[in-house]
C-alpha positions in Angstrom: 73.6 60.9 75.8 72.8 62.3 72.5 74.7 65.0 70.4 71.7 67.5 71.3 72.2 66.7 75.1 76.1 67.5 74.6 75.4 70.2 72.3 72.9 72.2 75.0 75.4 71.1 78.1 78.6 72.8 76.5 76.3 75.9 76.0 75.1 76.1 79.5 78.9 75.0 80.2 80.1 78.5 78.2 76.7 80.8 79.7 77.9 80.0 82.9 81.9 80.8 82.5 81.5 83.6 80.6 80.2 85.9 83.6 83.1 84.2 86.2 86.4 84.3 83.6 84.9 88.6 83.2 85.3 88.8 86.9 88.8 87.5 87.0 90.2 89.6 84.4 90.5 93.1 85.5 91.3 93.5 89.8 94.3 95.1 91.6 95.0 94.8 95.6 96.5 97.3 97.2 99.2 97.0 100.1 100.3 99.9 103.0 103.7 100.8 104.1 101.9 102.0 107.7 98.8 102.4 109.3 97.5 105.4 111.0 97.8 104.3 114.4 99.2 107.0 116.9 98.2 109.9 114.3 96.8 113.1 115.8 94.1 115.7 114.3 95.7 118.0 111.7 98.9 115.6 112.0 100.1 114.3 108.2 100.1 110.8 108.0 102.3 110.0 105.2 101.8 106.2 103.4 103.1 104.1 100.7 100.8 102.3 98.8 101.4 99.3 97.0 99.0 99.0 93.9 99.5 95.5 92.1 97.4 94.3 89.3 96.0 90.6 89.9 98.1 90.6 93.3 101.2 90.3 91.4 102.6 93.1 88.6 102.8 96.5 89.8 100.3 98.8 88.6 101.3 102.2 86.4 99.4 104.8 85.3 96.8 104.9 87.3 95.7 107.4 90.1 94.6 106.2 93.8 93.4 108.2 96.2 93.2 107.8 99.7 89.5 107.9 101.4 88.2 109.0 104.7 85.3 109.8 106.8 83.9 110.6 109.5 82.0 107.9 111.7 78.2 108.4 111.4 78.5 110.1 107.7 80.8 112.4 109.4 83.3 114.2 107.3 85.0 113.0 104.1 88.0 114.1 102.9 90.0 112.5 99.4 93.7 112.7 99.2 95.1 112.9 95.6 98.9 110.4 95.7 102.0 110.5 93.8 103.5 107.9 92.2 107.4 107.0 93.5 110.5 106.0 92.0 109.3 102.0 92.5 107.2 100.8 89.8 103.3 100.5 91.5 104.1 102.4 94.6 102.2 105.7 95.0 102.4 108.0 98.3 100.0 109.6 100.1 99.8 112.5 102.8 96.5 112.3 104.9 95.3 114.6 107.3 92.2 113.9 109.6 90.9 116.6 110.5 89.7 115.8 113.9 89.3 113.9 116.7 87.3 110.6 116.0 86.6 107.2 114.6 87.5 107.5 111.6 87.2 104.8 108.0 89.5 105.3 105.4 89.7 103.2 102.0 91.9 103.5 99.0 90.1 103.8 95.5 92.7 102.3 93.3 91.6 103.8 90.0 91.4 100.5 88.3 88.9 98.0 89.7 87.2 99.1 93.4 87.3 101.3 96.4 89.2 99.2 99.2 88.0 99.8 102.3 90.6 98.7 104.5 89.4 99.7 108.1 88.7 102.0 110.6 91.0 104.3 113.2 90.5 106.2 116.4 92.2 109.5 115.7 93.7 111.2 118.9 94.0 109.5 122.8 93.7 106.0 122.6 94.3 105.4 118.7 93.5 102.3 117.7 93.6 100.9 114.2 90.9 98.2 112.8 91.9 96.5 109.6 88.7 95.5 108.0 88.6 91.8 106.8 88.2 93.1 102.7 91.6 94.1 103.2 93.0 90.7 102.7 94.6 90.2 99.7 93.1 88.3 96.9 89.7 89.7 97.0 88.9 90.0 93.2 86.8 87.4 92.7 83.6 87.5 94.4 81.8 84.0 96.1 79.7 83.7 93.3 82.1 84.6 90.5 84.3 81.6 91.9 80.8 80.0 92.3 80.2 80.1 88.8 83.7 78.8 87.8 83.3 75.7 89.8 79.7 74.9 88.2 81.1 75.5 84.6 84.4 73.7 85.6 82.6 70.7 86.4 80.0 71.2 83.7 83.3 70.7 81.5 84.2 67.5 83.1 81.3 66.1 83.0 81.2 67.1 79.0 84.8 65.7 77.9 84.3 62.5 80.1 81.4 62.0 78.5 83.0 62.5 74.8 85.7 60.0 75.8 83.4 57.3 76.8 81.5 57.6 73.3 84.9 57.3 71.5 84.8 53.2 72.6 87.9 50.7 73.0 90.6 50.7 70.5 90.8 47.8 68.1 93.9 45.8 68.4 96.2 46.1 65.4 96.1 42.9 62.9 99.1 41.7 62.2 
């Protein structure tokens, strides 16, 4: 392989990391003391929620609100939260206004809107967690994608190098 070969693969090796390591740098998950199962129209559902940066150090100094609507493009209310005493944990008091299927997400004021599923407010409630709500969801399928490609781009590159260095001489002596 010639030095223009390994010069051009370590430069499509950065192109295509650059984009992925950007991803992984700035996302927060967000966890919920409750869920509004069982709450009624015009009833305050009152939550904790967890906001931790990377999945791991609690968050400060940032403002999440809580999110709903209306099924169909219904209704949509935002709930302004407070932060607590505990370092990341903010509170929330939602209201639905009505009777209804009903989405709500938390926009955590840092990285993304989390939509974490749907309710059925009045008789019957029944609470829906959305599968984005898992934990862990900052890096997108082609962000880790990307990461792979370059990581084995990088392999392939220092492998190379070590192969072109040759066998060591044995000492003289």
């Amino acid at each position: 392989m010639s030095r223009s070969t390994l010069v051009a693969a370590a430069a499509l090796a950065a192109a295509l990391l650059a984009p992925a390591t950007a991803l992984a740098g700035g996302w927060a998950t967000v966890g919920l003391s409750s869920l509004p199962d069982g709450t009624r129209p015009g009833e305050e559902w009152v939550v904790d929620l967890t906001v931790l940066q990377h999945g791991v150090t609690p968050l400060e100094g940032v403002q999440p609100r809580v999110l709903v609507k209306g099924a169909n493009g219904g209704e949509e209310k935002t709930f302004a939260v407070e932060p607590t005493e505990r370092s990341g944990v903010y509170r929330a008091r939602v209201v639905f206004p009505s009777s209804g299927k009903w989405s709500y997400s938390v926009d955590d004021d840092f990285s993304q809107v989390h939509h974490l599923g749907s309710v059925s407010i009045g008789a019957g409630s029944a609470t829906q967690p959305a599968a984005a709500a898992a934990p862990g969801n900052g890096v997108t399928p082609a962000g880790a994608l990307g990461i792979a490609v370059g990581a084995g781009l990088l392999a392939a590159l220092f492998t190379t190098l070590l192969r072109r260095r040759g066998h060591p001489k044995p000492a003289e002596g």
